[in-house]
Structures are given as structure tokens and as C-alpha cells.
C-alpha positions in Angstrom: -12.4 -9.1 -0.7 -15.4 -6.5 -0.2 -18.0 -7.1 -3.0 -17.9 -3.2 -4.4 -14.4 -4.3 -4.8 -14.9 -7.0 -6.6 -17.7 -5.3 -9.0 -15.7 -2.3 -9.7 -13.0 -5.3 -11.0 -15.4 -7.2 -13.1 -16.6 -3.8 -14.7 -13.7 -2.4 -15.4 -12.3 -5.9 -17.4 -16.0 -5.8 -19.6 -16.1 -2.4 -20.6 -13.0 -0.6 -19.3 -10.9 -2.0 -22.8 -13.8 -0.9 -25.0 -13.9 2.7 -23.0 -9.8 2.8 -23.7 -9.8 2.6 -26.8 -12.1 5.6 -27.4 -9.7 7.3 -25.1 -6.9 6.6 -27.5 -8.8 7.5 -30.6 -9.7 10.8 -29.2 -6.2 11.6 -27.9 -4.6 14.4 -30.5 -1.0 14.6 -28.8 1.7 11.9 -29.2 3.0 9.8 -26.6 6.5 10.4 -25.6 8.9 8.6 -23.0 10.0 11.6 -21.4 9.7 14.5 -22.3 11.2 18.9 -20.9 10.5 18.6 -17.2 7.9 20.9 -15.0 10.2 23.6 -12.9 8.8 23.8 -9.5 7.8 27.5 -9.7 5.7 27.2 -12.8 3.1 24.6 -11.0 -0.1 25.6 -9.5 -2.1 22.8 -9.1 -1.7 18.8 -9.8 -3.9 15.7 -9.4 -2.9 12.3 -8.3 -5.0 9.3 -9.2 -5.0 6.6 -6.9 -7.7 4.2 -6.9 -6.9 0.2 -5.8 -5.4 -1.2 -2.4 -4.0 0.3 0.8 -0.4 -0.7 0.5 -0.3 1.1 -3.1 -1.6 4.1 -1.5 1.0 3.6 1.4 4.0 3.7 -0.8 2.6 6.1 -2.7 3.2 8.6 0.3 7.4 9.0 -0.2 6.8 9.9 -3.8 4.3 12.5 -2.1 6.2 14.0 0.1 9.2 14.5 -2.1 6.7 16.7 -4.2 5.2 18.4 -1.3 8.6 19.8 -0.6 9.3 20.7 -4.3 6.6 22.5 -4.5 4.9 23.5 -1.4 2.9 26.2 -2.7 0.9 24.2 -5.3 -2.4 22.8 -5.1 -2.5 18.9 -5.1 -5.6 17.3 -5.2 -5.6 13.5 -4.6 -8.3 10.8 -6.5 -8.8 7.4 -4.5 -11.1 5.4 -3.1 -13.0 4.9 -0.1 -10.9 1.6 1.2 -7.3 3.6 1.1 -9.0 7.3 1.6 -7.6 6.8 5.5 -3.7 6.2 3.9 -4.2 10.0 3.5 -6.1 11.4 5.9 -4.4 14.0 7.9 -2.0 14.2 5.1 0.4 17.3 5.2 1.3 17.1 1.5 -2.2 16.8 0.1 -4.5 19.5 -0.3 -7.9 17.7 -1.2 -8.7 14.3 -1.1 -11.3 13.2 -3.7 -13.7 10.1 -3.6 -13.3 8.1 -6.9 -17.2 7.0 -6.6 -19.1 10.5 -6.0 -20.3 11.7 -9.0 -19.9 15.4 -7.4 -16.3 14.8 -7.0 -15.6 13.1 -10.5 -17.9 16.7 -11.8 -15.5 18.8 -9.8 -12.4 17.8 -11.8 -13.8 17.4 -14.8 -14.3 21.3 -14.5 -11.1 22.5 -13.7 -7.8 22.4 -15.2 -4.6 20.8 -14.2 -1.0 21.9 -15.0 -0.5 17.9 -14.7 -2.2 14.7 -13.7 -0.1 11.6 -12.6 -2.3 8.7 -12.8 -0.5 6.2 -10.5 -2.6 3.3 -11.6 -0.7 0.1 -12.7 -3.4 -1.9 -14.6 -7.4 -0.9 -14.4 -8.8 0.8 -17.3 -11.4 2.8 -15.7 -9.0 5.1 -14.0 -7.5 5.9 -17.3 -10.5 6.7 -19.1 -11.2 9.2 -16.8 -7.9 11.0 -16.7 -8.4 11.1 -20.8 -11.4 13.5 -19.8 -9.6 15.6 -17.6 -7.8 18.9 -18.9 -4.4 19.3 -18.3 -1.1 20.0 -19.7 0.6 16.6 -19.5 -0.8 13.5 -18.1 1.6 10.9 -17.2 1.2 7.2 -16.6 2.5 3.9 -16.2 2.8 2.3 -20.1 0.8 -0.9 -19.5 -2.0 -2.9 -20.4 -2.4 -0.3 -23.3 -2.7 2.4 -21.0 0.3 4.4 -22.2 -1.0 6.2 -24.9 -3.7 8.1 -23.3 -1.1 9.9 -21.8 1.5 12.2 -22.7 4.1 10.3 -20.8 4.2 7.2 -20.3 6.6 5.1 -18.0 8.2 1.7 -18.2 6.8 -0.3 -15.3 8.5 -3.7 -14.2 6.6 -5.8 -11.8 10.6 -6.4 -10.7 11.0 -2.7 -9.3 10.0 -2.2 -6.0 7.0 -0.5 -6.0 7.7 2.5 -4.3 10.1 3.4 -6.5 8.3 2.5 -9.0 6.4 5.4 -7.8 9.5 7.5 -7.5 10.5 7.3 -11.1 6.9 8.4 -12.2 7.1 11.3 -10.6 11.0 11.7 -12.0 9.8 11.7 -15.5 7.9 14.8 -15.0 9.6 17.1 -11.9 12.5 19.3 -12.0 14.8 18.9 -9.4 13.1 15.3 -8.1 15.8 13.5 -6.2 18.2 11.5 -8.2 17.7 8.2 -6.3 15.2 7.5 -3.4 15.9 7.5 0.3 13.1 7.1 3.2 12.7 10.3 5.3 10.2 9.3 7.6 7.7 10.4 9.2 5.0 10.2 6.2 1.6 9.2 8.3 0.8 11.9 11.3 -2.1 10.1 13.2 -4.3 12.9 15.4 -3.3 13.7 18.5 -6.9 11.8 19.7 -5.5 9.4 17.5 -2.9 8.7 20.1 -5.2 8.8 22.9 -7.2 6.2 21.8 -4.5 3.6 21.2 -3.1 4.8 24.5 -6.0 3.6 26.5 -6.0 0.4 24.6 -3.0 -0.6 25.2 -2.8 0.7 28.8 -0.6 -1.5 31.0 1.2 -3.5 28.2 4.6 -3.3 26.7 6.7 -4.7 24.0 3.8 -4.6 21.6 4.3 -7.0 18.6 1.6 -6.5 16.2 0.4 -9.6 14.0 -1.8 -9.1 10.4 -2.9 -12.4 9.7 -5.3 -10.9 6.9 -5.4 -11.7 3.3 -7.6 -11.3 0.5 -7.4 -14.3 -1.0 -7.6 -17.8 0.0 -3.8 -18.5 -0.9 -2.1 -15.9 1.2 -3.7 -17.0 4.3 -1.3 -18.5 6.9 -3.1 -21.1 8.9 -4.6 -19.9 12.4 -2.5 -22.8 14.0 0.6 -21.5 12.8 -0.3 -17.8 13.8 -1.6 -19.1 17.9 2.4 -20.8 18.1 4.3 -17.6 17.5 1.9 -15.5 19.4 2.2 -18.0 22.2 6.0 -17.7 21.8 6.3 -14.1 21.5 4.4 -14.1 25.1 6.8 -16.9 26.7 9.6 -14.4 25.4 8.0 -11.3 27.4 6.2 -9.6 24.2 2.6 -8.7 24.0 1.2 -9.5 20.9 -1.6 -7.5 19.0 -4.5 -9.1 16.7 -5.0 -6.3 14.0 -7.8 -6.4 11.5 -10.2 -5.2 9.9 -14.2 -6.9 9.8 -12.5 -9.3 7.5 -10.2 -10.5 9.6 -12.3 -10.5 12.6 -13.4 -14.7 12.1 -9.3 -16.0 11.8 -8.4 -13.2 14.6 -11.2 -15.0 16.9 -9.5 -18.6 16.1 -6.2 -17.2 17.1 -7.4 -16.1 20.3 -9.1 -19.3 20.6 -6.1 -21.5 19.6 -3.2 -19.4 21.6 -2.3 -20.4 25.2 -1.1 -16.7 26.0 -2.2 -13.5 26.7 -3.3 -11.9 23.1 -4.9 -8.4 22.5 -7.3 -8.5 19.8 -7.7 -5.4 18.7 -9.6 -6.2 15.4 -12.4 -4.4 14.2 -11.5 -1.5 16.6 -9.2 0.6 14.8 -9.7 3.0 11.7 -6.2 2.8 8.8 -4.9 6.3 11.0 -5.4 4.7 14.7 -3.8 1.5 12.9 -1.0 3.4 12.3 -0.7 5.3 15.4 -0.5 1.5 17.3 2.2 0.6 14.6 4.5 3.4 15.3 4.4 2.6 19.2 5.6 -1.1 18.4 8.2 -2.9 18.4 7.5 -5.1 15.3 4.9 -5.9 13.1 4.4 -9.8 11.6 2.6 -10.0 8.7 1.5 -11.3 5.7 1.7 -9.3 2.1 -0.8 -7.2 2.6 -1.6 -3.4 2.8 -0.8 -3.1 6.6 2.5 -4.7 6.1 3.1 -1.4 3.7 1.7 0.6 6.1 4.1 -0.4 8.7 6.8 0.4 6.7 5.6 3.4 6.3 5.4 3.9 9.9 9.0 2.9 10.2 8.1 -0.3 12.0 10.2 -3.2 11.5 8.4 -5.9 9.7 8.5 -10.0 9.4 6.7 -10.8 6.1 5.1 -14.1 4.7 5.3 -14.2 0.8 3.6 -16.9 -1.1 2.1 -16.1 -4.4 2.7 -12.6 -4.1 6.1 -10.7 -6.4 8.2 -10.1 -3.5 10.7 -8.0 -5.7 7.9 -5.7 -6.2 6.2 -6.0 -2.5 8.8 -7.1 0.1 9.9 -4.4 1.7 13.9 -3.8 2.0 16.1 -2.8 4.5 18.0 -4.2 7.5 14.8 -3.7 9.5 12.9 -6.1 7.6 13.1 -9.7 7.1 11.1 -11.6 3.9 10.0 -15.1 4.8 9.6 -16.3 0.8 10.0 -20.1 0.4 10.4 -19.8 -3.2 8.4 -22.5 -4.9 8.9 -23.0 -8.6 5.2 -22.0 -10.1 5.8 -18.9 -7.4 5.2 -15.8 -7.3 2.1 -16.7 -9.8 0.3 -12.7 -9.0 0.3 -10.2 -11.7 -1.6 -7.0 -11.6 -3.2 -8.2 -8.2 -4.7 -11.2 -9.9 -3.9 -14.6 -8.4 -4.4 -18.4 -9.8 -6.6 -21.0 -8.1 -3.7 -22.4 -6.5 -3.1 -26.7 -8.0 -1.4 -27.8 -4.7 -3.2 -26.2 -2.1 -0.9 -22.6 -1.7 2.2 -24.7 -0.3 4.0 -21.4 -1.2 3.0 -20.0 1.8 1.7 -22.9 4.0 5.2 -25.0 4.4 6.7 -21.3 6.3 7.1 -22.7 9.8 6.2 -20.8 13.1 9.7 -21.4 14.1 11.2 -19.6 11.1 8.8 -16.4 11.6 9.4 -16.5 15.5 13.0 -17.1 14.7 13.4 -13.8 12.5 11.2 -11.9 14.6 13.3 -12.4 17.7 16.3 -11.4 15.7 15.1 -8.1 14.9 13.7 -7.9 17.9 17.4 -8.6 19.8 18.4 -6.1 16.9 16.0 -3.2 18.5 17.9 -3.9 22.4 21.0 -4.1 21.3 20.8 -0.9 19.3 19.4 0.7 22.6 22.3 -0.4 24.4 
């Protein structure tokens, strides 16, 4: 995990309660559950707070869209942070996109006036604190970790809801006409035409592109390299090409991969921004990951996916659909996440390590016959 990352964490759990509760005491207006909802045509300009990871920022993009098309003559300004900023870039249903750690951006709306803020933030305090300084009509929030009553609504959030509709039903609390249940109406990322170009020439004279995320962020979502070299090497035997991604992170397991696998593999890690990512995702075939942020933005991308759950909620992460398949060997002490915080793992993360390359190359190839058939 990058170190900024990590400080912003341990600052926010030090002072972030202590700045909350000041919040609190200087809130005037009650907290309510829901409350008369916004009609499309009396909003002018709304901001979206979304600091945190790349897959909350991914499935943060249906909710997005739905309101772009509510209200497509509004303003909506967008908070988050330099690590999901891509998510969003190019976006055709923000207007400006904010960085959470410039002073002259936190300045700017701290200045102006919203006719709502939707702070989409599930457990960090800063974000919250700084929404309590930000004028506005209603704020609205998730009701957790004591965060509910800086706002004027605050929502019930489950860590057994998917988390895209999680996102959905924020939004619901506060929108006229919002749709009554959610439905994926893809496209939601729109990579640059040079974009294209790029992944074009990097891919040139390959086919069947499988794309493998063996990142994690922590220690006990990492599928052994071993394990990761024996599908790849499979995939090839079956006529697939399969794709390394990753970011600098990833770069050390993607060169033991390439090491360990027999077959032909393009590592492609380190060589593509979050947008180029997602340009390579929506030309493949299939994307094997683990949980992660670029297995959410494959979904986003419409990509069929093959997921490895360990001690991550897979109610609230694993995506759903006929075009995605959840390896999840469902230990006992799993899943043992909450609020992106994971355990030093007793017996070595054999939540994740006992999934068998022959189960993820099994399920792969089944969605993958699924695809040929459906061509047919």
C-alpha cells in the first residue's frame, strides 16, 4: 500500500474522532433518515466526496450516471483523491474533478455553496469533517462509525449490500425520480480515442486477450506466483493470450510470473494509466483477478470477470451476474475485512491460498466457452 496512503489512514484514526465530534457539536439541524426529496429542476450544483480506493470510485460511476441523466443541466463537482482521480477522468457525468489534498481545491469549496453534498465515504473521519464545513442545503451520508449525524441524512449501510447499490440507495434517499431498483447500463468509462491507440499498438498481433490482476494490497490477498504461472500457462495451451496488468506495485510478482510461466505472457505492468487500463479491458475477453480495484473496474468495463476472495466480504465486493464467477472457499474465521481493515492472518491466509489453478482455469474457460457460444 503506498505510504501517503497509509499516513492519511493513521491520521485520520488519531485525530479524525476528536475533529468529529466538534463537527457534531457544531451541527444546528437534526439528523433525519429520509427526508422530502430534491426535484431534478430545482438543482444547480452538487458535490460528491469520494476519497479511498479505485474499486469504490468504480462503482461509484452507475450511481453517477443515473444522476447525470436526472439532471443534466446541473453542476457536479467531484472530491477524490489522486490514486482513483483516473476512475473519472474523461468522465461525461462530472463537471470538475477536485483533488482531496490541494489546499486550493479544499479553499475553492469551502467558498461556494451547494444545493447538496453526498459524501460517499463508508468509514474515515476526515472526509466528514470537511463536508461539516461545507455550505449546503442537505448533506447526506452513510450512518456509520458516528458519521451520521454530521449530516442531514443519513443512510443505513450494511457491509452485506453490494456495494454499488449501496451507492444507489444513497443517492435514492435524496433524488426525485432516482430509479426504483438498479440495472447496469453500460458504457460508464470512455477511454480517449489515443487511449485506444496506445493499447492498440501494444497488443498488435495478439488475440483472445485474457487479462490477469494478480495485485493486492495486503499480504493475505495475494495468490501465490506459482499458482498464477499454471493458469497463464494453461490459458496459452487453450489458444488465449494472457495479459500481466499492474501497477509499480505489482511490477516484482508480475516479473515472477513471467519468470515461472512456460508460455507466451504480455506483461504489460507499469505501462498503463487507470483510463488505458480500462481501454485494454473492454477489448478482452476476460479478466482473472483478485479483489481488488481493477476487478471493479472491469466490471465496469463490462468485462467478464473470475475472482479470488479470501478475507475480503464478497457480499459486499463480488461482483454478480451470469458473467462473473466468485472463487470464495469460505473458511470459518472468513471474510475477517471490515472497513478495508484486515487481521494478521493465524494460519497463513489459507482463505485464499487452498483456491487451486484448476478451479480458476476451470471457471475461466467456462465463461470463456460462454462468450463463443453466445457468438454462435
Amino acid at each position: 500500500m503506498n505510504r501517503s496512503i497509509i499516513y492519511l489512514k493513521k491520521i485520520d484514526y488519531l485525530i479524525g474522532p476528536s475533529l468529529l465530534k466538534i463537527a457534531v457539536a457544531a451541527k444546528r439541524r437534526p439528523v433525519k433518515t429520509s427526508r422530502e426529496k430534491f426535484p431534478g429542476n430545482l438543482i444547480e450544483k452538487i458535490l460528491i466526496v469520494r476519497p479511498g480506493g479505485i474499486g469504490d470510485a468504480a462503482l461509484l460511476l452507475p450511481s453517477l450516471k443515473i444522476l447525470h441523466g436526472i439532471v443534466p443541466h446541473a453542476r457536479i463537482d467531484l472530491l477524490c483523491e489522486k490514486r482513483n482521480y483516473g476512475i473519472f477522468k474523461n468522465s461525461r457525468f462530472v463537471s470538475e474533478i477536485l483533488d482531496y489534498r490541494k489546499i486550493e481545491h479544499l479553499a475553492y469549496l469551502l467558498r461556494n455553496e451547494y444545493d447538496f453534498v453526498v459524501d460517499t465515504e463508508q468509514s474515515h473521519m476526515l472526509s466528514t469533517v470537511l463536508v461539516s464545513a461545507i455550505r449546503s442545503r442537505c448533506k447526506v451520508g452513510f450512518d456509520t462509525m458516528g458519521r451520521g449525524s454530521v449530516y442531514e441524512v443519513a443512510i443505513r449501510y450494511s457491509h452485506q449490500d453490494y456495494e454499488v447499490e449501496s451507492f444507489f440507495r444513497l443517492f435514492k434517499s435524496v433524488i426525485d425520480k432516482w430509479p426504483a431498483h438498479f440495472e447496469w447500463n453500460f458504457p460508464y468509462i470512455y477511454p480517449l480515442p489515443e487511449d485506444k491507440v496506445k493499447i492498440v499498438s501494444l497488443v498488435k498481433g495478439r488475440n483472445n486477450l485474457v487479462c490477469l490482476f494478480p495485485g493486492a494490497s495486503i499480504e493475505e490477498r495475494q495468490w501465490p506466483s506459482s499458482s498464477w504461472a499454471k493458469v497463464a500457462d494453461s490459458l496459452c495451451l487453450q489458444g488465449f493470450q494472457p495479459v500481466l496488468l499492474g501497477a509499480r506495485s505489482e511490477q516484482k510478482i508480475c516479473e515472477r510470473i513471467t519468470r515461472e510461466a512456460e508460455g507466451d505472457l504480455l506483461n504489460l505492468c507499469g505501462f498503463l494509466s487507470l483510463i488505458e487500463t480500462a481501454a485494454l479491458l473492454q477489448e478482452s475477453r476476460l479478466l482473472i483477478s483478485t479483489d481488488s480495484g481493477i476487478l471493479h473496474l472491469g466490471v465496469v468495463c463490462n468485462t467478464p470477470t473470475v475472482s479470488l476472495f479470501g478475507p475480503g466480504i464478497a457480499a459486499k465486493w463480488a461482483p454478480k451476474g451470469k458473467k462473473h464467477t466468485v472463487i470464495n472457499k469460505g473458511l470459518q474465521c472468513s471474510p475477517c475485512t471490515k472497513f478495508g481493515e484486515t487481521p494478521p492472518c493465524p494460519i497463513g491466509a489459507r482463505c485464499i491460498k487452498e483456491i487451486k489453478p484448476d478451479e480458476v482455469l476451470k471457471a475461466s474457460m467456462t465463461l470463456l466457452n460462454q462468450q463463443c457460444a453466445g457468438k454462435q
